[in-house]
C-alpha positions as CSV (number, residue, x, y, z in Angstrom):
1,X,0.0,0.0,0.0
2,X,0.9,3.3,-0.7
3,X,0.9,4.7,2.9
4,X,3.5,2.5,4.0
5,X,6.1,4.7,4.9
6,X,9.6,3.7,6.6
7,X,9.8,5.0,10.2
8,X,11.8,7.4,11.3
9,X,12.6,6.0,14.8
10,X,12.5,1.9,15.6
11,X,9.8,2.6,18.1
12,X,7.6,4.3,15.5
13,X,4.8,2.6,13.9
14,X,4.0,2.5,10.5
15,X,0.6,2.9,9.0
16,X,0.9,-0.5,7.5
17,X,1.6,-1.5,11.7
18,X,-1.9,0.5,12.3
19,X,-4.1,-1.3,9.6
20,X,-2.4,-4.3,11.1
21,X,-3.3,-3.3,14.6
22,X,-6.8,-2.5,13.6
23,X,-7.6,-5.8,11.9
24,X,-6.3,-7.7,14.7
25,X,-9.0,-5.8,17.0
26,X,-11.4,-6.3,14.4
27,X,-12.4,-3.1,13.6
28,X,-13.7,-2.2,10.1
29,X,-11.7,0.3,8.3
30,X,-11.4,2.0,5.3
31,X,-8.1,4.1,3.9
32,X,-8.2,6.5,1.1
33,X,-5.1,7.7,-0.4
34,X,-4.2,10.9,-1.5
35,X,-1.7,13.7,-2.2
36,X,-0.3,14.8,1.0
37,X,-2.1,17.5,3.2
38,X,-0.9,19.8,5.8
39,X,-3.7,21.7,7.3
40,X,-7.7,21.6,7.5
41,X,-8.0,24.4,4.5
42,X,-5.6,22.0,2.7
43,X,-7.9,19.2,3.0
44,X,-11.2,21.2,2.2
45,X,-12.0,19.8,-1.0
46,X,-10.4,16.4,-0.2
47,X,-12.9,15.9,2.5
48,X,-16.1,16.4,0.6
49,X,-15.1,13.3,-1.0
50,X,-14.7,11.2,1.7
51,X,-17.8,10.4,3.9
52,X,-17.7,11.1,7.5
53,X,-16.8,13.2,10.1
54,X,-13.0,14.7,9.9
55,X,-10.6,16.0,12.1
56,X,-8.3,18.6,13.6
57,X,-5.8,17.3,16.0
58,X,-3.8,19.3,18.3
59,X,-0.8,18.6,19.8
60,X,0.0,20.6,23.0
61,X,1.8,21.3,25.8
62,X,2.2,23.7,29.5
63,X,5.1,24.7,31.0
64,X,5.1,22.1,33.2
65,X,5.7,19.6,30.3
66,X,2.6,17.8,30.7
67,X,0.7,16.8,27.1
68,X,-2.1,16.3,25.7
69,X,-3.4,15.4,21.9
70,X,-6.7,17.5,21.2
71,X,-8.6,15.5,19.0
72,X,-11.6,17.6,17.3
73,X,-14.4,17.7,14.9
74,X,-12.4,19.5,11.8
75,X,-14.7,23.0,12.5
76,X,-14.9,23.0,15.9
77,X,-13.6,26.2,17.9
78,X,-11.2,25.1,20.8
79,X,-10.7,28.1,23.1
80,X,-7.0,27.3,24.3
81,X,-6.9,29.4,27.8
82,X,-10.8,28.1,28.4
83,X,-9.4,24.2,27.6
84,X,-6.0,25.0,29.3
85,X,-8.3,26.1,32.6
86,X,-10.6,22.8,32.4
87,X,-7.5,20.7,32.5
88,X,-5.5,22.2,35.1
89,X,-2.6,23.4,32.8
90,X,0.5,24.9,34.9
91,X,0.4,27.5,32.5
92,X,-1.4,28.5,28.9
93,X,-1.2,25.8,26.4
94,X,0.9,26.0,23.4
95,X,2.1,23.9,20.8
96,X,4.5,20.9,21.6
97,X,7.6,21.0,19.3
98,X,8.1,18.9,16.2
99,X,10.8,16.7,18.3
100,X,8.3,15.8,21.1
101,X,5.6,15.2,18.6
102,X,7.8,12.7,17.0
103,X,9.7,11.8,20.6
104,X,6.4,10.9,22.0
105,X,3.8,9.8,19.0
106,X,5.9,9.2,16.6
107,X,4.6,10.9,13.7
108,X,6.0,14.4,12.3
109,X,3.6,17.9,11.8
110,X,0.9,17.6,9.5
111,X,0.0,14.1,10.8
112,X,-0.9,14.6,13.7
113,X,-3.8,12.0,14.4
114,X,-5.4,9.7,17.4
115,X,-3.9,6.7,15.7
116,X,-0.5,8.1,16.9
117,X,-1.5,7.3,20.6
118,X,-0.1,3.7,19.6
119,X,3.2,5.0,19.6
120,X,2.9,6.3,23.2
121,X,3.3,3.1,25.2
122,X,4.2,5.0,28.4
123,X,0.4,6.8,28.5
124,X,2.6,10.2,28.6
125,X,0.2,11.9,26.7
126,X,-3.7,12.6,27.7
127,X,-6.6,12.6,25.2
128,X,-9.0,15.1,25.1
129,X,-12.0,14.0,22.4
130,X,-14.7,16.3,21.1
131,X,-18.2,14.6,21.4
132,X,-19.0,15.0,18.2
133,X,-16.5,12.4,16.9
134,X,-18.4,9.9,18.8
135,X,-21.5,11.1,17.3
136,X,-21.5,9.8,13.5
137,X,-21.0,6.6,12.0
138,X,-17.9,7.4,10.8
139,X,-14.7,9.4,11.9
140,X,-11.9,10.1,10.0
141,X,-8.3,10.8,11.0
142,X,-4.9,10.5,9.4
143,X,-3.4,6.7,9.0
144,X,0.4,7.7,10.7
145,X,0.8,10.1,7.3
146,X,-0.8,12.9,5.9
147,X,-0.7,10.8,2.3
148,X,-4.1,8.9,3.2
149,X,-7.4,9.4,5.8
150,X,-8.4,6.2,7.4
151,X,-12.2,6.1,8.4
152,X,-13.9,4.1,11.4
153,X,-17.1,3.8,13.9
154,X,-16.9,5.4,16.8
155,X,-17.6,1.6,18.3
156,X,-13.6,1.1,16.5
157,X,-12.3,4.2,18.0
158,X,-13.4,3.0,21.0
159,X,-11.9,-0.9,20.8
160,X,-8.2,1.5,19.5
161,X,-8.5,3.6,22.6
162,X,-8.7,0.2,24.8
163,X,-6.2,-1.5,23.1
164,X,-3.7,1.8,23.8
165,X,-5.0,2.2,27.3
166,X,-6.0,5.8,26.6
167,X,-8.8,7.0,28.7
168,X,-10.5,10.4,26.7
169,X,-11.8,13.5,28.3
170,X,-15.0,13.8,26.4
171,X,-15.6,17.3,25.8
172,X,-18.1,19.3,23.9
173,X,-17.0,22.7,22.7
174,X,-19.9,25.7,21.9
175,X,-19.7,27.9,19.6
176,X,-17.5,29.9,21.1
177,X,-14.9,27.1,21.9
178,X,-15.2,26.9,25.4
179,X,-15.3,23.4,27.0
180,X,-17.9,21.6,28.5
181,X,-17.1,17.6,30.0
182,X,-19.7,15.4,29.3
183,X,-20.8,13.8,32.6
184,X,-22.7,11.0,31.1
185,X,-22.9,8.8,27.8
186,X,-25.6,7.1,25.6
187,X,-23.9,3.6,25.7
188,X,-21.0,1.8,26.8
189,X,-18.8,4.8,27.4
190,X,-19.1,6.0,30.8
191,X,-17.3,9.5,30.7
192,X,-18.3,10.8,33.8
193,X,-15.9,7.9,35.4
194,X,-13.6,8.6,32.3
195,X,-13.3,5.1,31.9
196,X,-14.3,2.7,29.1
197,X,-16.9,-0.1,30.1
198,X,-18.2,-3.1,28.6
């Protein structure tokens, strides 16, 4: 497949090593490639093509080096300062560096996607998810490159997120970008306990 990339570090996965991982787990997926893109305008047109809901993903920091991978509806607003506040940040958050990103999820900027929480075997970075993404019957993030978008069900995110051991903040975001946690969830996804139940 196209998207199969050499790593740049031994500990780094591949997105051949996700499609793997996600077959194993026996979640249905679907990869479309196509040319490279960097940033949500990039991928405007791109999108319309693929069904779904798409994504922004942030990856941030505070001064006290804590982390934490913002993973959004592509549109949402994400007020920073209001998030920062929510999550107890030691100071506002900014944007980690391209050597942590790759130190710590193993993918470089522009690819910045959940997926890449299989790279963090030491749970050194915290997931915050918007609600929405859990919403649809598809959500679509970057397979490890910015070459392809790999699409599954929120119940597929879900079995990843188990497999990694990351536990989301489930957030909603208004209009304005402020945050709101979700105490409570339609389903098996108890958020209120931030914990994933069968």
């Amino acid at each position: 497949m196209a998207i199969d990339h050499p790593p740049q570090s031994a500990k780094a996965a591949r997105p051949a090593d996700l499609l793997a991982l996600l077959d194993r787990l026996g979640v249905t997926h679907e990869t479309v490639t196509h040319p490279p893109v960097f940033t949500v305008a990039e991928s405007a047109e791109l999108k319309a093509s693929i069904p779904g809901l798409h994504t922004k993903n942030l990856f941030l920091k505070d001064k006290a080096g804590a982390l934490w991978l913002i993973c959004a509806e592509a549109h949402a607003t994400i007020d920073l300062k209001a998030l920062g506040k929510m999550l107890g940040a030691s100071s506002r958050l900014s944007f980690a560096s391209a050597e942590t990103l790759f130190d710590r999820l193993g993918v470089t900027p522009g690819s910045v996607t959940l997926f890449a929480l299989m790279n963090d075997r030491e749970r050194a970075v915290r997931l915050v998810l918007d609600a929405r993404l859990l919403q649809g019957s598809r959500v679509n993030f970057h397979p490890l490159s910015n070459d392809a978008t790999t699409g599954v069900s929120p119940e597929g995110l879900r079995a990843f997120l188990r497999h990694t051991g990351h536990q989301p903040l489930v957030l909603a975001f208004d209009a304005q970008g402020a945050p709101a946690r979700i105490d409570g969830w339609t389903g098996n996804l108890h958020v209120g306990a931030d914990r994933f139940q069968d």
